[in-house]
Each structure stands twice: as C-alpha cells, then as structure tokens.
N, CA, C and O atoms as a CHARMM CRD file, in Angstrom:
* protein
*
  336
    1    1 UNK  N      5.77400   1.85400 -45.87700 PROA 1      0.00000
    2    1 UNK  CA     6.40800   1.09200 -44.82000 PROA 1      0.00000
    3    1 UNK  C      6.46800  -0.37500 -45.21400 PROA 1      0.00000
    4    1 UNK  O      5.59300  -0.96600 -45.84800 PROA 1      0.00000
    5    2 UNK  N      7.39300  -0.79400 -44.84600 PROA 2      0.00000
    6    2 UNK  CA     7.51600  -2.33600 -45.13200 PROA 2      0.00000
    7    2 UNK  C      8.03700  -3.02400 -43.74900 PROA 2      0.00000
    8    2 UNK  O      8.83100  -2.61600 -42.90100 PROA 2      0.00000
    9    3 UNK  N      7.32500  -4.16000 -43.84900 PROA 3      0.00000
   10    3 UNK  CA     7.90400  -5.04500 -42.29500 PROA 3      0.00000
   11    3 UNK  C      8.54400  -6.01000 -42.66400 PROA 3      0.00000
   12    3 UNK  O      7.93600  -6.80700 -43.37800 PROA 3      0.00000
   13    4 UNK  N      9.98900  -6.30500 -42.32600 PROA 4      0.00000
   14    4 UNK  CA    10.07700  -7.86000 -42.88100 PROA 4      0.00000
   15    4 UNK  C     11.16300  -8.48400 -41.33400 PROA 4      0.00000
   16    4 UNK  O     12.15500  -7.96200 -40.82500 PROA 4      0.00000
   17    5 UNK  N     10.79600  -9.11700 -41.15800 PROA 5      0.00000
   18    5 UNK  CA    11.46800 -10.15900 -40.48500 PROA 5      0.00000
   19    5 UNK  C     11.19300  -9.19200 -38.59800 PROA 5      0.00000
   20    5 UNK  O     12.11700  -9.07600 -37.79300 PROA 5      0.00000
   21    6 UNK  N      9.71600  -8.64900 -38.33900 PROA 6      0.00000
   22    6 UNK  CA     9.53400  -8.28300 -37.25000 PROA 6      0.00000
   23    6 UNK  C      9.98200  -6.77300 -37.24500 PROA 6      0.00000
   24    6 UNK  O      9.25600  -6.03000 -36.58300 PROA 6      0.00000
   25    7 UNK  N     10.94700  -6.26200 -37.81000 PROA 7      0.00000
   26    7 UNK  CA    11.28700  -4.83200 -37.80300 PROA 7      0.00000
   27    7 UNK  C     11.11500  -4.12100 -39.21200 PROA 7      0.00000
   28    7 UNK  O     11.07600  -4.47300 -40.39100 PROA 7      0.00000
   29    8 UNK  N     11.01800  -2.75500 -38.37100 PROA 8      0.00000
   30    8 UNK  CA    10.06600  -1.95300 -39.58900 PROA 8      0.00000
   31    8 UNK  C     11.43000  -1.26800 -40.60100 PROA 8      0.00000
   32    8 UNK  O     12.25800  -0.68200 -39.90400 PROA 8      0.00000
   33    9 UNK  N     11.77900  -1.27700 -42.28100 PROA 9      0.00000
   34    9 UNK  CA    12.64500  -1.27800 -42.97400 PROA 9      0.00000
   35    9 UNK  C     13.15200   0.15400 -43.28200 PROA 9      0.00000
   36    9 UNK  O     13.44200   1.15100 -42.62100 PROA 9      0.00000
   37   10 UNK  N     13.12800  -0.17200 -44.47500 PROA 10     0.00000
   38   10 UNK  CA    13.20000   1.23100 -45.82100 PROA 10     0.00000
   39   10 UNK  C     11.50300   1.96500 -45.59500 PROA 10     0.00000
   40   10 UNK  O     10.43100   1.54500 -45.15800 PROA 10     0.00000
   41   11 UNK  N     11.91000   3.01900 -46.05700 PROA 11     0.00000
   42   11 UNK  CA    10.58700   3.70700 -46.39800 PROA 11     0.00000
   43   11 UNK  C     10.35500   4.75200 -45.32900 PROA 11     0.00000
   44   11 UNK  O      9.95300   5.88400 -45.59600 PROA 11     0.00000
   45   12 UNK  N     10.63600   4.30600 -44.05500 PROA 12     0.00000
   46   12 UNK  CA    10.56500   5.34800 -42.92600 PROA 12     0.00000
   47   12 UNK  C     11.26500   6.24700 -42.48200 PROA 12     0.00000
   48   12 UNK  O     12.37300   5.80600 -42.17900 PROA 12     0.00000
   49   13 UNK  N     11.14800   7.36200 -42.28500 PROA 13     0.00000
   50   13 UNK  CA    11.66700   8.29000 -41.78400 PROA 13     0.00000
   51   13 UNK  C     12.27900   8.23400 -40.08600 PROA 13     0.00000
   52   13 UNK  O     11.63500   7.83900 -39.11300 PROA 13     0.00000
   53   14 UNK  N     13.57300   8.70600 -40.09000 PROA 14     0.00000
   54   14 UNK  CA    13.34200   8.61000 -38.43800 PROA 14     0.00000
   55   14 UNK  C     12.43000   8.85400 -37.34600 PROA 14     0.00000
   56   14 UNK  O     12.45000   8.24600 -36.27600 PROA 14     0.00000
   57   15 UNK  N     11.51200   9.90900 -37.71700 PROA 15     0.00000
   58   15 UNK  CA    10.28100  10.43100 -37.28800 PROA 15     0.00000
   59   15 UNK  C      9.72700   9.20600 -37.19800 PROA 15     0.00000
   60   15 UNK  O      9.71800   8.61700 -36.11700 PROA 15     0.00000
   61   16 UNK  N      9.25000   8.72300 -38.19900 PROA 16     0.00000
   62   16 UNK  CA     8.09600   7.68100 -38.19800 PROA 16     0.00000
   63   16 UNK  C      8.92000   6.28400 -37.48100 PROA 16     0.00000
   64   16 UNK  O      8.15100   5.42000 -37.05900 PROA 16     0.00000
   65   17 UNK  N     10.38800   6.01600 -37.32100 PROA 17     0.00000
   66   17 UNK  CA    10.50500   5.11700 -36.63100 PROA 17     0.00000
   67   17 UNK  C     10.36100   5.25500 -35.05800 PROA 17     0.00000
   68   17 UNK  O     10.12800   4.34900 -34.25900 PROA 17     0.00000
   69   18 UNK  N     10.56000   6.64500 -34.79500 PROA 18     0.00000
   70   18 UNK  CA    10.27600   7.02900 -33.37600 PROA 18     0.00000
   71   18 UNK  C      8.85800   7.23400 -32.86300 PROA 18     0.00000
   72   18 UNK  O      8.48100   7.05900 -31.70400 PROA 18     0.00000
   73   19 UNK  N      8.14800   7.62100 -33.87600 PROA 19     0.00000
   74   19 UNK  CA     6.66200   7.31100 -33.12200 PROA 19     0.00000
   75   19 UNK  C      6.08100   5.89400 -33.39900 PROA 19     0.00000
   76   19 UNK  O      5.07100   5.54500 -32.78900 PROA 19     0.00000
   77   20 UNK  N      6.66500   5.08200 -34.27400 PROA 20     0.00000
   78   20 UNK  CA     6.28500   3.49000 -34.36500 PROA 20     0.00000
   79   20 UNK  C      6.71500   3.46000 -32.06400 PROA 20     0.00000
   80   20 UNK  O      6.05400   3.28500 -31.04000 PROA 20     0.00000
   81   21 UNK  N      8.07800   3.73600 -32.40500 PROA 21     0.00000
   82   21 UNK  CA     8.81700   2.40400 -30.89600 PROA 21     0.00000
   83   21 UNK  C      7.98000   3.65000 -29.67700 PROA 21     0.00000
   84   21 UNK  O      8.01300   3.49700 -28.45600 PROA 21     0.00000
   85   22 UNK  N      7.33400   4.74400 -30.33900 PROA 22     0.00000
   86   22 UNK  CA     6.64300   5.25200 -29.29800 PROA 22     0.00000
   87   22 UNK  C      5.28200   4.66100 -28.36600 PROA 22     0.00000
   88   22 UNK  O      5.14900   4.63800 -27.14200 PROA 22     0.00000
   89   23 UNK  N      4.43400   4.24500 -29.34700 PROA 23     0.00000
   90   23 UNK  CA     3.59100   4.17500 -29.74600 PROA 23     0.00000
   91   23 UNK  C      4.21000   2.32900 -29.13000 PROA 23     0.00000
   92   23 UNK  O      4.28600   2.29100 -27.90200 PROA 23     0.00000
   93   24 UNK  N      4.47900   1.40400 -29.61400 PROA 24     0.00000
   94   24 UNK  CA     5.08700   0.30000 -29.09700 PROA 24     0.00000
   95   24 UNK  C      5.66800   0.53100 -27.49900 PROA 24     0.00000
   96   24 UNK  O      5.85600  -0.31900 -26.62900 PROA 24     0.00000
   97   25 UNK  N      5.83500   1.71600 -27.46600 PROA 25     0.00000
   98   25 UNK  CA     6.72500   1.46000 -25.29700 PROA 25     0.00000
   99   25 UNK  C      5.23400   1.83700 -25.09300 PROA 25     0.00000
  100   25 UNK  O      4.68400   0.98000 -24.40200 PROA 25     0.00000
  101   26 UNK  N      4.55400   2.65500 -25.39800 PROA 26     0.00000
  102   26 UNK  CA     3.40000   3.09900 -24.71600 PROA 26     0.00000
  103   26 UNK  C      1.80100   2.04300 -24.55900 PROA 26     0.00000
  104   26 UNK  O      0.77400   2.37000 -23.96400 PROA 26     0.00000
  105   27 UNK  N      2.03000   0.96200 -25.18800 PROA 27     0.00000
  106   27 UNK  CA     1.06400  -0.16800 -25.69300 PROA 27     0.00000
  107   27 UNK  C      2.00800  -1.07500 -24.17200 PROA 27     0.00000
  108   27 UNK  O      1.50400  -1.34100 -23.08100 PROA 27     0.00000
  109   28 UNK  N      3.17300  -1.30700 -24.53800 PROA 28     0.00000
  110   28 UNK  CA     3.61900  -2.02500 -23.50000 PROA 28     0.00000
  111   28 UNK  C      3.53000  -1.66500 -22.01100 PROA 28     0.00000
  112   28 UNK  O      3.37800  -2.28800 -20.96000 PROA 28     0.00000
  113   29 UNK  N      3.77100   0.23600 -22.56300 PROA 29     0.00000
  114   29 UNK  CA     3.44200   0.34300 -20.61900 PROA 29     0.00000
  115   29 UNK  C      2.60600   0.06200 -20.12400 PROA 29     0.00000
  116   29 UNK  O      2.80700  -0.46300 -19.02900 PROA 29     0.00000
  117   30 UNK  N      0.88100   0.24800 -20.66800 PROA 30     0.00000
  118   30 UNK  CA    -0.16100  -0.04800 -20.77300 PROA 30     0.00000
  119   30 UNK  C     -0.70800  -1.39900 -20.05100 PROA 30     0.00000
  120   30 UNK  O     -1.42100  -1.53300 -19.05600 PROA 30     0.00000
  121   31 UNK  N     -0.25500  -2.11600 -20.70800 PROA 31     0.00000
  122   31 UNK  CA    -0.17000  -3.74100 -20.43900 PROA 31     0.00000
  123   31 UNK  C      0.26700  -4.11500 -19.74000 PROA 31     0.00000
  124   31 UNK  O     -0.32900  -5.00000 -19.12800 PROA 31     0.00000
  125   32 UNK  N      1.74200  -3.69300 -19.27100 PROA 32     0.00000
  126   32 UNK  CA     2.46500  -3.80400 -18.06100 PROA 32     0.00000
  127   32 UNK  C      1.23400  -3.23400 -16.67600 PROA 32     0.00000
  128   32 UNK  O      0.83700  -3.76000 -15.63700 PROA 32     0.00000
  129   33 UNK  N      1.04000  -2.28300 -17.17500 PROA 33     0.00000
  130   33 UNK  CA     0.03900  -1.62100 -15.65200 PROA 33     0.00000
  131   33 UNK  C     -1.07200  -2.51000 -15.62300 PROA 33     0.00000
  132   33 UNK  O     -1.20100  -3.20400 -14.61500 PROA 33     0.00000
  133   34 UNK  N     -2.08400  -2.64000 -16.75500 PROA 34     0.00000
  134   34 UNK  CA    -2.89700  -3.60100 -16.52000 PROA 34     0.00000
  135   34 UNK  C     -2.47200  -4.86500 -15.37900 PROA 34     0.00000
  136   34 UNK  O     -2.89200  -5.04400 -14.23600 PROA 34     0.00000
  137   35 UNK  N     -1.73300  -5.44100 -15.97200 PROA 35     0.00000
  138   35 UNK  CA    -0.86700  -6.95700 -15.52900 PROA 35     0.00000
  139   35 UNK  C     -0.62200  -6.43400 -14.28400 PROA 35     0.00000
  140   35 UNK  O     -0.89300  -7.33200 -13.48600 PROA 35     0.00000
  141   36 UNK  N     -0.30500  -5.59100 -13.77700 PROA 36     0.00000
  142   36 UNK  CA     0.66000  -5.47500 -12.66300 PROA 36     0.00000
  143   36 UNK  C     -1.17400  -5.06700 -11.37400 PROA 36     0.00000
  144   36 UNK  O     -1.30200  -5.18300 -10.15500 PROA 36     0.00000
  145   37 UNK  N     -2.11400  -4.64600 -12.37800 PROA 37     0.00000
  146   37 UNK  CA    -3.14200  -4.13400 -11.24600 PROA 37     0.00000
  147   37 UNK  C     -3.70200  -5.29500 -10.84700 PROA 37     0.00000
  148   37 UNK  O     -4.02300  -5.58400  -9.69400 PROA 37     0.00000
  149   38 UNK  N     -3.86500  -6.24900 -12.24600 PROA 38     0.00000
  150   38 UNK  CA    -4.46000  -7.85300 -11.95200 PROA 38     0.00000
  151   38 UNK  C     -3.74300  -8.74300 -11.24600 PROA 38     0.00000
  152   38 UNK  O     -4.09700  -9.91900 -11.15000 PROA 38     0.00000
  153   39 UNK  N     -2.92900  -8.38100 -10.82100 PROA 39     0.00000
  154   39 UNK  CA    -1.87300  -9.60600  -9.70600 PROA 39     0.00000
  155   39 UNK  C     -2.03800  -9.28800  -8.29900 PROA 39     0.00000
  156   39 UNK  O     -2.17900 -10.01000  -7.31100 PROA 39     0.00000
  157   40 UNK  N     -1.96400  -7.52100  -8.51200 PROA 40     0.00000
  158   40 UNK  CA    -2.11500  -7.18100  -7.07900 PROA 40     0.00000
  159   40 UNK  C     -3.71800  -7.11900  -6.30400 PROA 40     0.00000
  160   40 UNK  O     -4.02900  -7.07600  -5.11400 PROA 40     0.00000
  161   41 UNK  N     -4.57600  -7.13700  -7.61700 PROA 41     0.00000
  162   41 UNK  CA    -5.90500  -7.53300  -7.21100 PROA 41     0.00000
  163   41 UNK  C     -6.29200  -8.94600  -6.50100 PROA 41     0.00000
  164   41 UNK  O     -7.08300  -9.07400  -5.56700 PROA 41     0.00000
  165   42 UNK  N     -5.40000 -10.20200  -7.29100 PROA 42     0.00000
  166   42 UNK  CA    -5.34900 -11.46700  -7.23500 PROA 42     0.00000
  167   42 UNK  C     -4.81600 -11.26400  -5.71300 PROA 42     0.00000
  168   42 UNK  O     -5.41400 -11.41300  -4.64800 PROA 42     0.00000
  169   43 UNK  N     -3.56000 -10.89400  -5.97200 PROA 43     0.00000
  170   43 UNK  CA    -2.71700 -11.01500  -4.42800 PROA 43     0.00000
  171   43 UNK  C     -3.93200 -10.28800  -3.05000 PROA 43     0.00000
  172   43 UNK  O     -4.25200 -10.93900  -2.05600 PROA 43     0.00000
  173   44 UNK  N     -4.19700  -9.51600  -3.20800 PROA 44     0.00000
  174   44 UNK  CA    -5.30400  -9.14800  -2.34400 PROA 44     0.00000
  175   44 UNK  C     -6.36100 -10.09600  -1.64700 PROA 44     0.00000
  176   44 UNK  O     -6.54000 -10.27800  -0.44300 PROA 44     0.00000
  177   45 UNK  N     -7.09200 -10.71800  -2.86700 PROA 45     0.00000
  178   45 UNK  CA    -7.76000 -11.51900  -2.57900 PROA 45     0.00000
  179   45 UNK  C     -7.49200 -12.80700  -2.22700 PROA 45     0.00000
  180   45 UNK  O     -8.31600 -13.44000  -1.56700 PROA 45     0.00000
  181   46 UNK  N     -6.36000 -13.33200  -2.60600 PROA 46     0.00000
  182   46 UNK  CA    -5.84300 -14.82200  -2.40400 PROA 46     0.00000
  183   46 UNK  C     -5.39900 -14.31300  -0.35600 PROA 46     0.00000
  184   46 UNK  O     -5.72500 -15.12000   0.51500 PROA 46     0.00000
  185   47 UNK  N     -4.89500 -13.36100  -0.07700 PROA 47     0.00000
  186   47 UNK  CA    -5.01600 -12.99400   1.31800 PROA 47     0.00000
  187   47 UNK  C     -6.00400 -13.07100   2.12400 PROA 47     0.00000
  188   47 UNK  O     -5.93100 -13.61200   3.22700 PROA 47     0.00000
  189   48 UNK  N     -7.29800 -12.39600   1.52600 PROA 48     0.00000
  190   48 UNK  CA    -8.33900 -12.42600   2.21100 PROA 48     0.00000
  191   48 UNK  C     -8.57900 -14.14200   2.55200 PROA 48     0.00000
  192   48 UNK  O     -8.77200 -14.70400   3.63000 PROA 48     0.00000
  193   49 UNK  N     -8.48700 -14.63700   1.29100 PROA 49     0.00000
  194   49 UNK  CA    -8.83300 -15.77300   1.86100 PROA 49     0.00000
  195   49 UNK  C     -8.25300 -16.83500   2.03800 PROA 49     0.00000
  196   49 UNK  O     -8.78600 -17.92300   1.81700 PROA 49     0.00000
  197   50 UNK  N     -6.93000 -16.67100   2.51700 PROA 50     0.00000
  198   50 UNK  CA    -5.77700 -17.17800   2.90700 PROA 50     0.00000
  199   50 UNK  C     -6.33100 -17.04800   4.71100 PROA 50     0.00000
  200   50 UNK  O     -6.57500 -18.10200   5.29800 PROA 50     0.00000
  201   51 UNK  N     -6.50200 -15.55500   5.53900 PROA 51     0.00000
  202   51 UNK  CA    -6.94200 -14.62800   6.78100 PROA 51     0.00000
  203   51 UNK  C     -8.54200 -15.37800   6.76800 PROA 51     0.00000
  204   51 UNK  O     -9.20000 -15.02600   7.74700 PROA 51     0.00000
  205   52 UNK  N     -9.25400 -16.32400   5.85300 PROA 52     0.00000
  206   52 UNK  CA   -10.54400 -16.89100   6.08400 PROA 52     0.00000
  207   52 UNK  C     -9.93300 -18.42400   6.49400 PROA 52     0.00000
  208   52 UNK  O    -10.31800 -18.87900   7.57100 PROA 52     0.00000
  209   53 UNK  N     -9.14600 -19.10800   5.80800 PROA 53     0.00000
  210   53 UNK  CA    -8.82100 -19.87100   5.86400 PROA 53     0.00000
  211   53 UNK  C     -7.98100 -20.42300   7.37400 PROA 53     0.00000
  212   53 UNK  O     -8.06600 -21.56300   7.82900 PROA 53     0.00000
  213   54 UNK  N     -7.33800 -19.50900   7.85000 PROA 54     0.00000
  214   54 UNK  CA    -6.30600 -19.39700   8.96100 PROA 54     0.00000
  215   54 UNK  C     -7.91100 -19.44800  10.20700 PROA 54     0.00000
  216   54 UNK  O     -8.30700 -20.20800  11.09100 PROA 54     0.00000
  217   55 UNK  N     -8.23700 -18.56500   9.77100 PROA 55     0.00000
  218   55 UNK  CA    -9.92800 -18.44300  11.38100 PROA 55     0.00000
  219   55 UNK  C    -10.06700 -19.91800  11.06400 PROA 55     0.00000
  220   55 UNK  O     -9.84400 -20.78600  11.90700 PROA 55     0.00000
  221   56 UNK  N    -10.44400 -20.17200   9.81900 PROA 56     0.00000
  222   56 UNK  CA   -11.70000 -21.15200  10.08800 PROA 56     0.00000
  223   56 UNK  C    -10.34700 -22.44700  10.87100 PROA 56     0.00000
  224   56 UNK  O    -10.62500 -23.53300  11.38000 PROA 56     0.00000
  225   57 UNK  N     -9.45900 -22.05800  10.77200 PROA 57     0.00000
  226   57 UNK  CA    -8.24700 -24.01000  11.09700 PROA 57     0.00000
  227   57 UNK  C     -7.98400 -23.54500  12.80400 PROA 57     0.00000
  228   57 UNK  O     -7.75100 -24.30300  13.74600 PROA 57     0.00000
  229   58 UNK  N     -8.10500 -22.12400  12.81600 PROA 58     0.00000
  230   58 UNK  CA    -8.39900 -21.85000  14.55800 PROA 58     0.00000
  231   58 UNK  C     -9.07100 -22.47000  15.19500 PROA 58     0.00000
  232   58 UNK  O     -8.73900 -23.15400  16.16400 PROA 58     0.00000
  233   59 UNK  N    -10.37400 -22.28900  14.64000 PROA 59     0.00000
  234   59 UNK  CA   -11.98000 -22.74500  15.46100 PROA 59     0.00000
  235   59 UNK  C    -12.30600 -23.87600  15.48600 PROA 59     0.00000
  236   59 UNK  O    -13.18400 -24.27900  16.24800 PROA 59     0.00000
  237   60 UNK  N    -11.42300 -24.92200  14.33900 PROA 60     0.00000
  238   60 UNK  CA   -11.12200 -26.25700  14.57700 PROA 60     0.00000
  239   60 UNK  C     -9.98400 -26.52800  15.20400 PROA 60     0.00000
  240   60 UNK  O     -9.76600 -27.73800  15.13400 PROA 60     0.00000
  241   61 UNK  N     -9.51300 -26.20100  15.53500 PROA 61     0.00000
  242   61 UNK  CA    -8.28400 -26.55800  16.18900 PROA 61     0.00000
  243   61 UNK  C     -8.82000 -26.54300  17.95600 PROA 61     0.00000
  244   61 UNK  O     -8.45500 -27.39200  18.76900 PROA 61     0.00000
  245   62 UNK  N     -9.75500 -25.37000  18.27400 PROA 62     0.00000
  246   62 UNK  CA   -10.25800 -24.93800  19.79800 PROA 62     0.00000
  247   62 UNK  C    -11.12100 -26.12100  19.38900 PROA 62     0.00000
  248   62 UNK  O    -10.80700 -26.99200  20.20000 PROA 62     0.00000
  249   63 UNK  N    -12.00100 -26.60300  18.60200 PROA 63     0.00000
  250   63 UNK  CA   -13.46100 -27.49900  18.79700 PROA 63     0.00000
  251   63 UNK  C    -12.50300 -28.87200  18.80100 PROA 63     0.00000
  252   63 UNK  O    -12.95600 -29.92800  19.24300 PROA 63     0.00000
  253   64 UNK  N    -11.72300 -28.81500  18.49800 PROA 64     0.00000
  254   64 UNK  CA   -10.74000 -30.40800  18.92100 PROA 64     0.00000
  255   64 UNK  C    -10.69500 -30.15300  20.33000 PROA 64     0.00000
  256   64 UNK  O    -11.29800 -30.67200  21.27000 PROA 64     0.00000
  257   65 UNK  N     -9.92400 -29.32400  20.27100 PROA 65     0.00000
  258   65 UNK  CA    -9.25700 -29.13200  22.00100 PROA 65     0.00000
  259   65 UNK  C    -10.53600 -29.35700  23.02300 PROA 65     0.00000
  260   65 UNK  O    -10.35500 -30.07400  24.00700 PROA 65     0.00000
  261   66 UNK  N    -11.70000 -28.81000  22.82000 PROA 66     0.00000
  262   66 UNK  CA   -12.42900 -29.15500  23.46200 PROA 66     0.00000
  263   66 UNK  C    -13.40200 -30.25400  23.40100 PROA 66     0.00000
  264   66 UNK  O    -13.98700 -30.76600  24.35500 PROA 66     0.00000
  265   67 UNK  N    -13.50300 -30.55900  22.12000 PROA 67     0.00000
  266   67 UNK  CA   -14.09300 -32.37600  22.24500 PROA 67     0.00000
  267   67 UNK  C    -12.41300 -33.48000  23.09200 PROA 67     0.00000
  268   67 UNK  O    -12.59300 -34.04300  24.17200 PROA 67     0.00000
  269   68 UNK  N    -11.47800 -33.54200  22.61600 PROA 68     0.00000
  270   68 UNK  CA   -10.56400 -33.99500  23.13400 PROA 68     0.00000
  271   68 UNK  C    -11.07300 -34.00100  24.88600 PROA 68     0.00000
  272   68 UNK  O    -11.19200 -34.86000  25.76000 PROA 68     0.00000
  273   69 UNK  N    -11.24500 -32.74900  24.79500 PROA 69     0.00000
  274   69 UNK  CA   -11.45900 -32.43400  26.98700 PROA 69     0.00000
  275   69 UNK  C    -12.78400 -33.26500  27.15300 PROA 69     0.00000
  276   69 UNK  O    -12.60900 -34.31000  27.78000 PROA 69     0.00000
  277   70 UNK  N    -13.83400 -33.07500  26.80800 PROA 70     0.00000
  278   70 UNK  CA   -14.72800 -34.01600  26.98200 PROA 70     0.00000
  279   70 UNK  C    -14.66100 -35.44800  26.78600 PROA 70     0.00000
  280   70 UNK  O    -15.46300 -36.27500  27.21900 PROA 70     0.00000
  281   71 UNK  N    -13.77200 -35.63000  26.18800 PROA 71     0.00000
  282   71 UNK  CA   -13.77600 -37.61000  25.87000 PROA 71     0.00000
  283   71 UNK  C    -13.19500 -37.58100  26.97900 PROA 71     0.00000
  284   71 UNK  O    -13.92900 -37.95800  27.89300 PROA 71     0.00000
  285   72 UNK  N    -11.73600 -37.16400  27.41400 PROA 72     0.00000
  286   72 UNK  CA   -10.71200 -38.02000  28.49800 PROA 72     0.00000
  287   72 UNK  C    -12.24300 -37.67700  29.75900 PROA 72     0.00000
  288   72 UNK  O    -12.73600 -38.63900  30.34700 PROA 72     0.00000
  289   73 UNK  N    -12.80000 -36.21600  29.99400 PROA 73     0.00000
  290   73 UNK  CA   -13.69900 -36.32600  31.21500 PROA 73     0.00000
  291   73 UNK  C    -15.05100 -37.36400  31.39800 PROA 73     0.00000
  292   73 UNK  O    -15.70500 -37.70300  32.38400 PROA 73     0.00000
  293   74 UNK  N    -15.13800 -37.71500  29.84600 PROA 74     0.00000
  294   74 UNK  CA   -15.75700 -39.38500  29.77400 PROA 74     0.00000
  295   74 UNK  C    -15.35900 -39.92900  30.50000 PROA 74     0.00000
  296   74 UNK  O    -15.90600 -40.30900  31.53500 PROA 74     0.00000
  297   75 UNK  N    -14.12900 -40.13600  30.08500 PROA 75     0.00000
  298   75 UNK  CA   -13.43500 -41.66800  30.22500 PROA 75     0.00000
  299   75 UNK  C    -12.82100 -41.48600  31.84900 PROA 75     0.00000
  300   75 UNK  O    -12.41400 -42.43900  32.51500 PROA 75     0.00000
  301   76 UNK  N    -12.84700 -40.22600  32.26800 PROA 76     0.00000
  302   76 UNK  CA   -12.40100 -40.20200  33.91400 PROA 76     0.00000
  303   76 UNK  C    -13.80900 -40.55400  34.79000 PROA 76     0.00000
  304   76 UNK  O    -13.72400 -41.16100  35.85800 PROA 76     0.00000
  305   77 UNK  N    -15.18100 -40.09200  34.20700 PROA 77     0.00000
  306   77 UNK  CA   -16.39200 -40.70800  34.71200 PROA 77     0.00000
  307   77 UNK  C    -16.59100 -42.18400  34.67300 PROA 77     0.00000
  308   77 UNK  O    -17.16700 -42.78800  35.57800 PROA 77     0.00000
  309   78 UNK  N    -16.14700 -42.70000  33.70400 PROA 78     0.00000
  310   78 UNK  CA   -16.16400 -44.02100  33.72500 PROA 78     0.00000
  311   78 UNK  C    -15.05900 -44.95500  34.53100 PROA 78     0.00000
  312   78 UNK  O    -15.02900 -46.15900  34.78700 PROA 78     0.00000
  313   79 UNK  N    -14.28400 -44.00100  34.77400 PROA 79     0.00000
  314   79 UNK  CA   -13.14900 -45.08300  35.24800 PROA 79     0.00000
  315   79 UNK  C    -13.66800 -44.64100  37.06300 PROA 79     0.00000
  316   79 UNK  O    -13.07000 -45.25800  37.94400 PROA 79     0.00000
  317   80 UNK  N    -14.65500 -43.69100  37.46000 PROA 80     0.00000
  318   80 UNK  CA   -14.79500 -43.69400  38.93300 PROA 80     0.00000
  319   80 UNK  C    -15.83000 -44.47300  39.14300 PROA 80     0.00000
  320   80 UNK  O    -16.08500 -44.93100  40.25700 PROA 80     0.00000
  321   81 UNK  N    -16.78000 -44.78200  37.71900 PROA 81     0.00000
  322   81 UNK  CA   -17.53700 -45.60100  38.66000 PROA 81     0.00000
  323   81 UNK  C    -17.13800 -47.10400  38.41700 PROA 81     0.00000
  324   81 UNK  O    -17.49700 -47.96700  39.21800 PROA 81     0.00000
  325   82 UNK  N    -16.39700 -47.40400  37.30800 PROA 82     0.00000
  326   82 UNK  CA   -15.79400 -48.89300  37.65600 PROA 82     0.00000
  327   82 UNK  C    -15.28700 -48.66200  39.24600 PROA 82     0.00000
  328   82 UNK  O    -15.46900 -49.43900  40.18300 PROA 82     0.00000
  329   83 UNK  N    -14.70000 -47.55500  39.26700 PROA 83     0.00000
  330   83 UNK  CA   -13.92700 -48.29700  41.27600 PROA 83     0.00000
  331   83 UNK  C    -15.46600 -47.88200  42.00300 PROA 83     0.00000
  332   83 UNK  O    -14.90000 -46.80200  42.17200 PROA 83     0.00000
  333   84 UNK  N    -16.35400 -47.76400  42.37900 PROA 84     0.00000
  334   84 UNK  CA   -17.03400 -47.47100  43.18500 PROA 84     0.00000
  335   84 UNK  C    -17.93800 -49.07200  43.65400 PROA 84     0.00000
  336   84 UNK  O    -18.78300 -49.06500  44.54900 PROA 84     0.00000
C-alpha cells in the first residue's frame, strides 16, 4: 500500500480499498456518537443548572419584594409619628 497525498494509491485491491473507507466510516461513526453523547450530556446539565439558576433569581426576586414592603412600612411608621 502506498499513501500519497491523503489517499490510498496503486497496490490495492478493490477489496482492500473498501475495507480501508470501511473501516474509516466506521471510526467516524464512532466518534460522531461519542460527540453527539457528550453534547447531549453537556446539554443536560447546562439545564439543570440553567432550572438552579432560574429558583435561585425567584427567591431573590420574592426577598426584594419583601424587603421593598418593609422599608415603604418603615417609612409609613415614620411618617405617622412625625404627624402625631
């Protein structure tokens, strides 16, 4: 067998060029599945904590809302006893 310029030459039989590009789709499918399990693993997890991320901007968002309610009910205590 001889390789020159990336493809395989003289010397081979059609046989042997068909189990070379066999043997080459089957390395690629391979890799392809790998790749394709590691993204959807990634994608999984970048969700989870995408669904952690979303709670936690909730529970600040309610602990505003309710410090917010306590300052103005400050500031309405203070403004009854200035009039009193």
């Amino acid at each position: 067998m001889r390789f020159i310029q990336g493809a395989y030459t003289e010397g081979m039989t059609i046989d042997e060029r068909l189990e070379a590009l066999t043997q080459s789709l089957e390395l690629w499918s391979r890799m392809h599945m790998d790749a394709s399990k590691e993204y959807e693993e990634r994608f999984r997890a970048n969700e989870e904590r995408l669904a952690q991320l979303m709670d936690t901007m909730n529970r600040l968002g309610r602990i505003l809302e309710i410090h917010d309610q306590r300052i103005d009910d400050h500031g309405d205590r203070l403004d009854n006893l200035e009039h009193r």
